[in-house]
Backbone as CSV, one residue per row, in Angstrom:
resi,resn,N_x,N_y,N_z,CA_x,CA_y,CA_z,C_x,C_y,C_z
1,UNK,16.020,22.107,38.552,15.930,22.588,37.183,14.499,22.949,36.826
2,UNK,13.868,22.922,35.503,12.742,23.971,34.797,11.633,22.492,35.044
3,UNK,12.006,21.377,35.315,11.079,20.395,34.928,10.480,20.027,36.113
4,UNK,10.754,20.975,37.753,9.677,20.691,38.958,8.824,20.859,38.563
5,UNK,7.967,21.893,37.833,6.487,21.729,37.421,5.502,21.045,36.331
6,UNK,6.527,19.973,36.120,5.572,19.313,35.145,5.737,17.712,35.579
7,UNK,6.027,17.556,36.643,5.751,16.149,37.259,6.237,16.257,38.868
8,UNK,5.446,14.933,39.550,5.402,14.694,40.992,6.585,13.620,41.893
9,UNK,7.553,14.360,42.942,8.095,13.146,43.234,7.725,12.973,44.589
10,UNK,7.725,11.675,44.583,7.502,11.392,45.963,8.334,9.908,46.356
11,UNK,8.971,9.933,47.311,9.709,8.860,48.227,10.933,8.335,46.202
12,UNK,11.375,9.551,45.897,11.885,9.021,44.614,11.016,8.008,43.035
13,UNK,9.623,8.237,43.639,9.019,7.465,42.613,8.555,9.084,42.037
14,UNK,8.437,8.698,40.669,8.089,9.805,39.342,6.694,9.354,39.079
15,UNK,5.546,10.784,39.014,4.841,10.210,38.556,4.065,11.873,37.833
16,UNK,2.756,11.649,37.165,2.189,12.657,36.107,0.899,13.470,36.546
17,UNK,0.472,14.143,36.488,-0.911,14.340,35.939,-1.054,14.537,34.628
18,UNK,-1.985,14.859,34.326,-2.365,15.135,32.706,-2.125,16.620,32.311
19,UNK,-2.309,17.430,33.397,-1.971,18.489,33.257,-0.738,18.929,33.046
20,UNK,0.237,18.188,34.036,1.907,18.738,34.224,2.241,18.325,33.149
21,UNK,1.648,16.620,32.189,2.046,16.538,30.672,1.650,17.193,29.677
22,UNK,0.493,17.472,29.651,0.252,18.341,29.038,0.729,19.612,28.738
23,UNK,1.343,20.474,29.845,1.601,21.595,29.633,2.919,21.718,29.542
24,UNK,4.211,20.563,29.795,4.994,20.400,29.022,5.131,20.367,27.830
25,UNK,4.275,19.257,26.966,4.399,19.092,25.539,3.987,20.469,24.781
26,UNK,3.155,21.217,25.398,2.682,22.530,24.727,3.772,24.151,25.128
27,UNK,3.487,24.077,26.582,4.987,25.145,26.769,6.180,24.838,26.604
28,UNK,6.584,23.697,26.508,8.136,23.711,26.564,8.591,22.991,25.274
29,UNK,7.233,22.151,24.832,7.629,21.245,23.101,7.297,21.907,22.772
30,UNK,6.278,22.678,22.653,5.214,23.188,21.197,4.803,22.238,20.734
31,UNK,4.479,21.103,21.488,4.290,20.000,20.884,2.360,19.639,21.088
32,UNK,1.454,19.868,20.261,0.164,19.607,20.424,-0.497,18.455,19.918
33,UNK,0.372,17.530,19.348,0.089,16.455,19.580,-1.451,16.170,20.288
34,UNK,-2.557,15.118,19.382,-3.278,15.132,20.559,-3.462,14.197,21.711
35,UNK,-2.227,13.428,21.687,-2.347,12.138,22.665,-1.994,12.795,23.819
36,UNK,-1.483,13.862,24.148,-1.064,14.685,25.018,-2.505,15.921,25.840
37,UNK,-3.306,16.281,25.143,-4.544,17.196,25.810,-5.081,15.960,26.851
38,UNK,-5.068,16.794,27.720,-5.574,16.731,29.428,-6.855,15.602,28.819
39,UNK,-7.996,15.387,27.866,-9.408,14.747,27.490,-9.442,13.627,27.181
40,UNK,-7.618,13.411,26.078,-7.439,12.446,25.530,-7.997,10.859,25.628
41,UNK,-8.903,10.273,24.819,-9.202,8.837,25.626,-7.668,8.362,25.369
42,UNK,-6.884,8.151,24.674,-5.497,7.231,24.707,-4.100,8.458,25.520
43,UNK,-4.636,9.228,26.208,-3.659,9.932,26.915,-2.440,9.330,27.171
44,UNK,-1.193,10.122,26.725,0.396,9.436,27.430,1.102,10.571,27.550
45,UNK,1.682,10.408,28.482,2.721,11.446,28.954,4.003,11.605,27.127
46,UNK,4.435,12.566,27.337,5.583,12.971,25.710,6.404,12.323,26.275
47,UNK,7.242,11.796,25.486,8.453,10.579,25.683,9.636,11.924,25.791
48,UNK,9.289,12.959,25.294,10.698,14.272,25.976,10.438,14.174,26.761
49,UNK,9.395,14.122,27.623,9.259,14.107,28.972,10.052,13.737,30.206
50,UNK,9.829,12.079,29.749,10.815,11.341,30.422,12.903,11.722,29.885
51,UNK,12.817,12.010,29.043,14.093,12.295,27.886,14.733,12.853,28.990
52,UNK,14.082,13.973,29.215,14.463,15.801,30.338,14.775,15.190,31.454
53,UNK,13.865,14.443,31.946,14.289,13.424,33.431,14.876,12.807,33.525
54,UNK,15.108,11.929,32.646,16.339,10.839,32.651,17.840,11.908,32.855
55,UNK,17.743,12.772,31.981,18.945,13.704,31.882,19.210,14.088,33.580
56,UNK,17.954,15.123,33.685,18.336,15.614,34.722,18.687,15.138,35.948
57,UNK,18.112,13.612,35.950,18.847,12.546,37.254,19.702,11.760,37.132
58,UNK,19.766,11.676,36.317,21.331,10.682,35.776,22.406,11.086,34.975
59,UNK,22.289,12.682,35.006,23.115,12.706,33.844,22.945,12.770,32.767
60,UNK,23.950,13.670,31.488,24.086,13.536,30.364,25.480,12.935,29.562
61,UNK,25.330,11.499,28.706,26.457,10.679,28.765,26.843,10.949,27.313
62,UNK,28.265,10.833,26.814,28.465,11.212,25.338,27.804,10.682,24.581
63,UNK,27.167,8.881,24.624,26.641,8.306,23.616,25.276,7.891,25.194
64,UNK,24.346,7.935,23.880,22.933,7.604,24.797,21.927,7.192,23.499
65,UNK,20.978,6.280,24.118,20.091,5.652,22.892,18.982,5.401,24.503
66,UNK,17.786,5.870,23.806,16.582,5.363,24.537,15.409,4.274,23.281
67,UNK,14.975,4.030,23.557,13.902,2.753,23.066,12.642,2.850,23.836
68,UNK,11.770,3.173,23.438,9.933,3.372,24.382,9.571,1.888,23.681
69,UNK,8.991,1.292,25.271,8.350,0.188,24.798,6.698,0.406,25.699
70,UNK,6.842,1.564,25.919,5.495,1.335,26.508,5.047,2.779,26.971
71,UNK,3.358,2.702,27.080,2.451,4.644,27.033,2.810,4.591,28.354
72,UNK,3.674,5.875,28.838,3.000,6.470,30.482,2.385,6.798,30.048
73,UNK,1.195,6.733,31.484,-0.145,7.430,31.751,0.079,8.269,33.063
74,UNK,-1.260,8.925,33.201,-1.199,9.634,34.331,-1.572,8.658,35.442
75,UNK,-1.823,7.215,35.187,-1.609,6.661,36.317,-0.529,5.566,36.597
76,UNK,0.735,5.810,35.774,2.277,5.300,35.802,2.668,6.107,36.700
77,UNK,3.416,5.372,37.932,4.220,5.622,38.534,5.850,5.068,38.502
78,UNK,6.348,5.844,37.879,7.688,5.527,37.352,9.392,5.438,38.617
79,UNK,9.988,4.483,38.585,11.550,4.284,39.571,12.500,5.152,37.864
80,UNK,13.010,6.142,38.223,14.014,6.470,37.455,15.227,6.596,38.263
81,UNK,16.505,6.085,37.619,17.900,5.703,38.045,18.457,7.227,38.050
82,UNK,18.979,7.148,39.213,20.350,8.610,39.387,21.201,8.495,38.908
83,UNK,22.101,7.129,38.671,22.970,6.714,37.992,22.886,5.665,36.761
84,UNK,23.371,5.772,35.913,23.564,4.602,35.029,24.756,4.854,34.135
85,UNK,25.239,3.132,34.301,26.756,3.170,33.809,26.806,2.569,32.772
86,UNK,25.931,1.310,32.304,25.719,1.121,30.532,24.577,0.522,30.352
87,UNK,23.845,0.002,30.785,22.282,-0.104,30.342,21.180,0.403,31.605
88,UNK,19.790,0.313,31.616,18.848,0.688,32.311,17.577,0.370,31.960
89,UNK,16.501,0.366,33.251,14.923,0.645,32.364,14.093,1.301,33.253
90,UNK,13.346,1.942,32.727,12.485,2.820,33.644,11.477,1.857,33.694
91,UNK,11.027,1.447,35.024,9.792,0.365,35.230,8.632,1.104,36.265
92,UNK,7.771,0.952,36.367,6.882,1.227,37.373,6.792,0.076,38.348
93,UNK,6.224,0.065,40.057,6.343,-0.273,40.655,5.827,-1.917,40.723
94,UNK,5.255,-2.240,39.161,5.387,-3.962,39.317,6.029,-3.882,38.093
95,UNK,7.330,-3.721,37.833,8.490,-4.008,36.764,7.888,-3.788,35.651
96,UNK,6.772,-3.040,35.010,6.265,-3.047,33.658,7.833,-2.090,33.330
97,UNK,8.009,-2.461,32.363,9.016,-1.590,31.119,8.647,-0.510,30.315
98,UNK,8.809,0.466,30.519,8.198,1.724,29.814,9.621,2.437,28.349
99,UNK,10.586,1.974,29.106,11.744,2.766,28.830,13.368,1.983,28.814
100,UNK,13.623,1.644,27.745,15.220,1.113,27.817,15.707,1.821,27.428
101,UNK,17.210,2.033,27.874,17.977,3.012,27.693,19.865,2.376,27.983
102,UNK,20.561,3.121,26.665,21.928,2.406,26.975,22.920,3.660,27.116
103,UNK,24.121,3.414,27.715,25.095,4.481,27.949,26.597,4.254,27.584
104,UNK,27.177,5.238,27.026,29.037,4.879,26.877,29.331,6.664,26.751
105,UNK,30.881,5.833,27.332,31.384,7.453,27.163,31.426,8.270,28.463
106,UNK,31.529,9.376,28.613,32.435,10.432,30.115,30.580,10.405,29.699
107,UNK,30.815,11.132,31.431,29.364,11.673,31.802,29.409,12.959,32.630
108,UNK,28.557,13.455,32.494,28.565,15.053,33.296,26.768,15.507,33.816
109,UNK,27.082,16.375,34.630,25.831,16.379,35.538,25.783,17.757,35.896
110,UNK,26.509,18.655,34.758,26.578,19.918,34.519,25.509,20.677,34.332
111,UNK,24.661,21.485,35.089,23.095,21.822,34.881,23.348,22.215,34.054
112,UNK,23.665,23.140,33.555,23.835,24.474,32.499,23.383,23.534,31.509
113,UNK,24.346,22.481,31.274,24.394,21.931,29.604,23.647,21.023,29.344
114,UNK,23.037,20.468,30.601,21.752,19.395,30.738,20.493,20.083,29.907
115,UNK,20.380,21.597,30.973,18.972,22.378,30.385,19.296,22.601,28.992
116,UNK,20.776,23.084,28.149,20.717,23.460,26.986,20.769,22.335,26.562
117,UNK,20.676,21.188,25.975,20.672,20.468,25.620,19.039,19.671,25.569
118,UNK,18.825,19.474,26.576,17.369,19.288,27.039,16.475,20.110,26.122
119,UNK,16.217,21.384,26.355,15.472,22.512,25.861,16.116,22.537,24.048
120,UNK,17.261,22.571,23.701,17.297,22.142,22.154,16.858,21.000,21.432
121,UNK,16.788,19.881,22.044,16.491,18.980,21.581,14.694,18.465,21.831
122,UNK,14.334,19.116,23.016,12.474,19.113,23.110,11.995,19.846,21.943
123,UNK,12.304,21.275,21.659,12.248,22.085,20.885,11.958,21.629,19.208
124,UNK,13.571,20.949,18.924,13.416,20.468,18.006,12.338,19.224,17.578
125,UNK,12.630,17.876,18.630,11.632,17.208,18.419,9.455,17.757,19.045
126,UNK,9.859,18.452,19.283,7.963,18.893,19.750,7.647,19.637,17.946
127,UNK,8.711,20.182,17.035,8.363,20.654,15.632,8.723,19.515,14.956
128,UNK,8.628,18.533,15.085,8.605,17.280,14.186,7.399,17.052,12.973
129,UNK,6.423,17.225,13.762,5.140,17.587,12.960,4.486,19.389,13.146
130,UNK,4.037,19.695,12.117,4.196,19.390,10.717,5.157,19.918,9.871
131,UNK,6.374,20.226,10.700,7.293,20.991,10.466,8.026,20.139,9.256
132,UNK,8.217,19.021,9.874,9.512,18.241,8.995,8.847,16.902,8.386
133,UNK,7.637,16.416,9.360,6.932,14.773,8.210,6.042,15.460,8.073
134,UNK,5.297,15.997,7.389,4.642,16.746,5.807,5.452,16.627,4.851
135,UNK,6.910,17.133,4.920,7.186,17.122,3.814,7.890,16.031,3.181
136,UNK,8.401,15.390,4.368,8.594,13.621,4.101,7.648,12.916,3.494
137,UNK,6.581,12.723,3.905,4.905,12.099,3.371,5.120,12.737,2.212
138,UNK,5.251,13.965,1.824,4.740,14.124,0.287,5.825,13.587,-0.480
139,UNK,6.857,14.008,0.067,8.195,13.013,-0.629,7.845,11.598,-1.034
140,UNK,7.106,11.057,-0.093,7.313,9.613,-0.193,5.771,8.933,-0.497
141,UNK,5.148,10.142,-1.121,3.425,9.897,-1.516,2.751,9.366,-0.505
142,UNK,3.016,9.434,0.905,2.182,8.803,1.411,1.402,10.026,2.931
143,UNK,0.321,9.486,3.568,-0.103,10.284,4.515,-0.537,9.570,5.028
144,UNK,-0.709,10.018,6.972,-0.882,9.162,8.291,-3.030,9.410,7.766
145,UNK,-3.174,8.901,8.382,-4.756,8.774,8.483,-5.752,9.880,9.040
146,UNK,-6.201,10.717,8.330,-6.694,11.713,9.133,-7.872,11.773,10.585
147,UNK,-8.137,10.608,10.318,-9.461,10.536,10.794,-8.845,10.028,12.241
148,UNK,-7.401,9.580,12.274,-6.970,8.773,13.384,-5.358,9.221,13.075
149,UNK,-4.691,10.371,13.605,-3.473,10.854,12.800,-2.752,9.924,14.040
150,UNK,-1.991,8.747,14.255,-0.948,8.392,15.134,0.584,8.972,14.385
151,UNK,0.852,9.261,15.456,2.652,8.917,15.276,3.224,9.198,16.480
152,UNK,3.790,7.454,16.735,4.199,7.657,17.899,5.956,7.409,18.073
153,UNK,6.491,7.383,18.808,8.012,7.888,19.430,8.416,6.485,19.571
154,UNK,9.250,6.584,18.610,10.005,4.951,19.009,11.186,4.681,19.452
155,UNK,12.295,5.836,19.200,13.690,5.491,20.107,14.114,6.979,19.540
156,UNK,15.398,6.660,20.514,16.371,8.138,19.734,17.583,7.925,20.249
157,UNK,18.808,8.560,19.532,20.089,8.242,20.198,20.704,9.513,19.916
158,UNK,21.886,9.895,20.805,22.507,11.297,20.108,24.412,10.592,20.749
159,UNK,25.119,11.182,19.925,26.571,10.883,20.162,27.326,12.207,20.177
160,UNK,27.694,12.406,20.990,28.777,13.975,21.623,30.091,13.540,21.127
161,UNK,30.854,14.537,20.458,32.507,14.604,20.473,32.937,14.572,22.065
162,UNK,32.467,15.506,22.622,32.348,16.193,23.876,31.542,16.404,24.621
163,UNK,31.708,16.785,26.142,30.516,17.036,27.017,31.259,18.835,27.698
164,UNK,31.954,19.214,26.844,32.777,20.806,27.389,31.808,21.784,26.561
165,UNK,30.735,22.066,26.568,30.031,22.798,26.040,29.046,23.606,26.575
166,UNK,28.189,25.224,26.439,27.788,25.438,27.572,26.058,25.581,26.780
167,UNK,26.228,26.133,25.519,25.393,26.517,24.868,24.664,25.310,23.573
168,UNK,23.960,24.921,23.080,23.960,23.838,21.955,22.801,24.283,21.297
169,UNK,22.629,23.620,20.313,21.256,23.835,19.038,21.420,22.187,18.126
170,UNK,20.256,22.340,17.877,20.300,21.187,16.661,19.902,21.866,15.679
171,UNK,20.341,20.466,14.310,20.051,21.274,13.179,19.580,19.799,12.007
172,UNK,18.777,19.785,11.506,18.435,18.762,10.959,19.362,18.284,9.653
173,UNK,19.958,16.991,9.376,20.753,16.732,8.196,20.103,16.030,7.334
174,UNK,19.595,15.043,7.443,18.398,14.431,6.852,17.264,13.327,7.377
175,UNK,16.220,13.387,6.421,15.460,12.332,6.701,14.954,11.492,5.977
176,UNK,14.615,10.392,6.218,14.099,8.840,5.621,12.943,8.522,6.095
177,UNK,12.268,7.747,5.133,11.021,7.231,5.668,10.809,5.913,4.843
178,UNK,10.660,4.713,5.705,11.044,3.541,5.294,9.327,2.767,5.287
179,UNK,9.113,2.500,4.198,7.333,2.003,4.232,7.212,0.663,3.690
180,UNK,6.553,0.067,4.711,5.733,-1.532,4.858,4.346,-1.310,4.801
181,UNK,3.783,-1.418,3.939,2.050,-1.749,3.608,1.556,-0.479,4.659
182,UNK,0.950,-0.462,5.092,0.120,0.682,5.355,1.129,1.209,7.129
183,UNK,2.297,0.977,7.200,3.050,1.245,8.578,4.516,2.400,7.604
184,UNK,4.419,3.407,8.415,6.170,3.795,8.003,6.694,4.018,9.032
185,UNK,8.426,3.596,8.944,9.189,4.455,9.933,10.408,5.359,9.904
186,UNK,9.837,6.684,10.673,10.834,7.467,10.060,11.739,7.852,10.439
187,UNK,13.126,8.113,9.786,14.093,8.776,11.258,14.746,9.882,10.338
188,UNK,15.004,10.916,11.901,15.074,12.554,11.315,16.588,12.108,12.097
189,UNK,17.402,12.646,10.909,19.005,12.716,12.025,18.927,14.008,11.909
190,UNK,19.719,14.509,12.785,20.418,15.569,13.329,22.042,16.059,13.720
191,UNK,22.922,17.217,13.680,23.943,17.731,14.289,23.834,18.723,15.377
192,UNK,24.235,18.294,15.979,24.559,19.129,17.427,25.579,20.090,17.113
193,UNK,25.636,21.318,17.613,26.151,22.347,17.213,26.033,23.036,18.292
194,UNK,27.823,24.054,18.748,27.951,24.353,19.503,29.571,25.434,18.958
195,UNK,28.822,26.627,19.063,29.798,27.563,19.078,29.847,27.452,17.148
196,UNK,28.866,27.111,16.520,29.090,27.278,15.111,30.054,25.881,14.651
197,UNK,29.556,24.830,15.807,30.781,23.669,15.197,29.555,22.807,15.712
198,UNK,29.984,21.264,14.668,29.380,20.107,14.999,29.845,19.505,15.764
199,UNK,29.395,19.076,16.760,29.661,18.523,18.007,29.387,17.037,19.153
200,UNK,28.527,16.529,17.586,27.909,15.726,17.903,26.859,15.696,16.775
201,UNK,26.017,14.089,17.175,24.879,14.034,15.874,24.110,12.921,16.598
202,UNK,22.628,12.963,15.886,21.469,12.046,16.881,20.789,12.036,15.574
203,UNK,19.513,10.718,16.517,18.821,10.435,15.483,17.468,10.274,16.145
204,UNK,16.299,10.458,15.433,14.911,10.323,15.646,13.959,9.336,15.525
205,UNK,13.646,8.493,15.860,12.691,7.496,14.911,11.400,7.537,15.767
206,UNK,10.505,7.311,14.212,8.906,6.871,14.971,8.037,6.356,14.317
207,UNK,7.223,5.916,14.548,6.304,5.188,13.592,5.272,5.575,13.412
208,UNK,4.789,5.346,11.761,3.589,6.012,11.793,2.732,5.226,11.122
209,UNK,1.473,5.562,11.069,0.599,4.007,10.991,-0.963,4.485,10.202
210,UNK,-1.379,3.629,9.274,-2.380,3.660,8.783,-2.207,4.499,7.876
211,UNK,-1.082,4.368,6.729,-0.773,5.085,5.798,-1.719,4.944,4.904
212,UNK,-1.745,6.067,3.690,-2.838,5.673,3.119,-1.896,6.999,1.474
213,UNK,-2.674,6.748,0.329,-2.088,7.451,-0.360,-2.246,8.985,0.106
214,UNK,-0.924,10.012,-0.447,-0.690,11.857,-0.167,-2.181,12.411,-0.864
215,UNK,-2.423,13.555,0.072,-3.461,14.326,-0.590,-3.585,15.402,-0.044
216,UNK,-2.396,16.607,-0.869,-2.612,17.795,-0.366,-3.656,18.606,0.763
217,UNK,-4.883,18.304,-0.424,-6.074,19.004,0.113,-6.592,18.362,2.043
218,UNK,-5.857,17.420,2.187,-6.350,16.323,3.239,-5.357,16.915,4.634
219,UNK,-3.857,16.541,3.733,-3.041,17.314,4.830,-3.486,18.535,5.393
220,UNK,-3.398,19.695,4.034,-4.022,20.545,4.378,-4.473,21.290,5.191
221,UNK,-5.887,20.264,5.144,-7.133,20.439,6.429,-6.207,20.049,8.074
222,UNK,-5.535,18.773,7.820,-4.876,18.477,9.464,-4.146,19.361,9.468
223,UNK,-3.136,19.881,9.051,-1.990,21.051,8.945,-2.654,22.403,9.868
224,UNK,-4.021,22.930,9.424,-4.839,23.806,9.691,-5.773,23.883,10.850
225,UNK,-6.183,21.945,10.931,-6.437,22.193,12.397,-5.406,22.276,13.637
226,UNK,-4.188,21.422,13.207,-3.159,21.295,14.279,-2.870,22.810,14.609
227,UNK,-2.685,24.088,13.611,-2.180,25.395,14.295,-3.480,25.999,14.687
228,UNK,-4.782,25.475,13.956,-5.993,26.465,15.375,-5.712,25.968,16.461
229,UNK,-5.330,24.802,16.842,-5.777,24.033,17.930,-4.680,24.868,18.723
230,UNK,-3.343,24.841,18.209,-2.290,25.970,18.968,-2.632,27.338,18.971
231,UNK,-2.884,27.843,17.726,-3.805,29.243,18.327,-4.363,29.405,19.040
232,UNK,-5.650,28.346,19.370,-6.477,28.721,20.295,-6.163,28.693,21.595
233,UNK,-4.659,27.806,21.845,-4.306,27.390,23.069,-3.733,28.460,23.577
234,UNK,-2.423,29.182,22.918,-1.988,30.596,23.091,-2.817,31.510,23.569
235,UNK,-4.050,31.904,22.628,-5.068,32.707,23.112,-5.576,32.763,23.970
236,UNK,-6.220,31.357,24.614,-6.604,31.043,26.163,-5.435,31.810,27.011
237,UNK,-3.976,31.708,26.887,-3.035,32.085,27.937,-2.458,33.640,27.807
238,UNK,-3.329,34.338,27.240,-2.676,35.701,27.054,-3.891,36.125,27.966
């Protein structure tokens, strides 16, 4: 599938450079994030990352929930399962836990609907910011820290009617943002849609940290650097 060039296998162990993550989260998320640039001092591989892989070696199961308990780096070397029949964890080669993950329901290993599925749902989550929490934060008066913008990936689950589908899209239904003293967490649900029908529905969560009171003028400015920083990246590749 599309994801040989953005990671290394060898003897079945998974592993990164900064580059192959990097240029996932930007060509294939749109995701510029900066924990993701090749310089990063707190560098981690995008948790779609692993999402796309898990899929593409094990399958895509009607009901699925992942949980990140921990940063790949570019020096994680990851065991990912070909099979899994109702729970799992992605560990590196001294059992650290990066990744739990649960399963129910028919399973299929249908490329076609792996990549569409895969590629709708990176898509959607790599425009998470500032697409959809901007306007949550102002909803909810609050904003991540400019000086230190985190938000990181805390689980996700999606539930299929079906796995007979060839084409899919998501579409956002709503979102929440749940706030404890200077921490929020937010989750974006979603419908899966296929052929102009719902087909399924998932959910997003992540946390975001060092809230502080909304201030247009503040967002703003991050809003403005996050698309030079993509401008400029585009521009480099033309």
């Amino acid at each position: 599938m599309f994801l040989e060039n953005y990671c290394r296998i060898s003897d079945e162990k998974i592993s990164f450079t900064r580059q192959q993550a990097s240029d996932f989260a930007k060509q294939i998320a749109d995701d510029f994030n900066p924990l993701h640039n090749i310089d990063a001092k707190r560098f981690c591989v995008p948790g779609d990352l692993l999402f796309a892989l898990i899929l593409e070696r094990a399958g895509l199961h009607q009901e699925m929930s992942f949980t990140f308990s921990g940063m790949v780096t570019d020096t994680t070397t990851l065991n990912i399962p070909t099979e899994i029949t109702t729970i799992a964890s992605i560990v590196d080669d001294k059992e650290k836990e990066y990744l739990k993950m649960s399963v129910a329901g028919n399973s299929t290993k249908n490329s076609h609907s792996i990549t569409s599925l895969t590629r709708a749902y990176v898509e959607f989550s790599g425009h998470t910011f500032p697409h959809i929490l901007v306007e949550l934060m102002k909803k909810n008066n609050v904003m991540i820290n400019p000086a230190r913008p985190m938000i990181m990936y805390e689980s996700m689950s999606i539930e299929l009617n079906n796995l007979e589908f060839q084409d899919i899209a998501l579409r956002l239904s709503s979102t929440t943002l749940e706030i404890e003293g200077k921490r929020g967490n937010a989750c974006l649900s979603f419908d899966l849609i296929s052929q102009d029908k719902v087909i399924g529905h998932g959910k997003k969560f992540m946390l975001l940290s060092g809230l502080r009171d909304y201030c247009q003028e503040t967002i703003d400015n991050i809003v403005t650097q996050y698309n030079e920083t993509k401008a400029n990246y585009i521009a480099e590749k033309v």
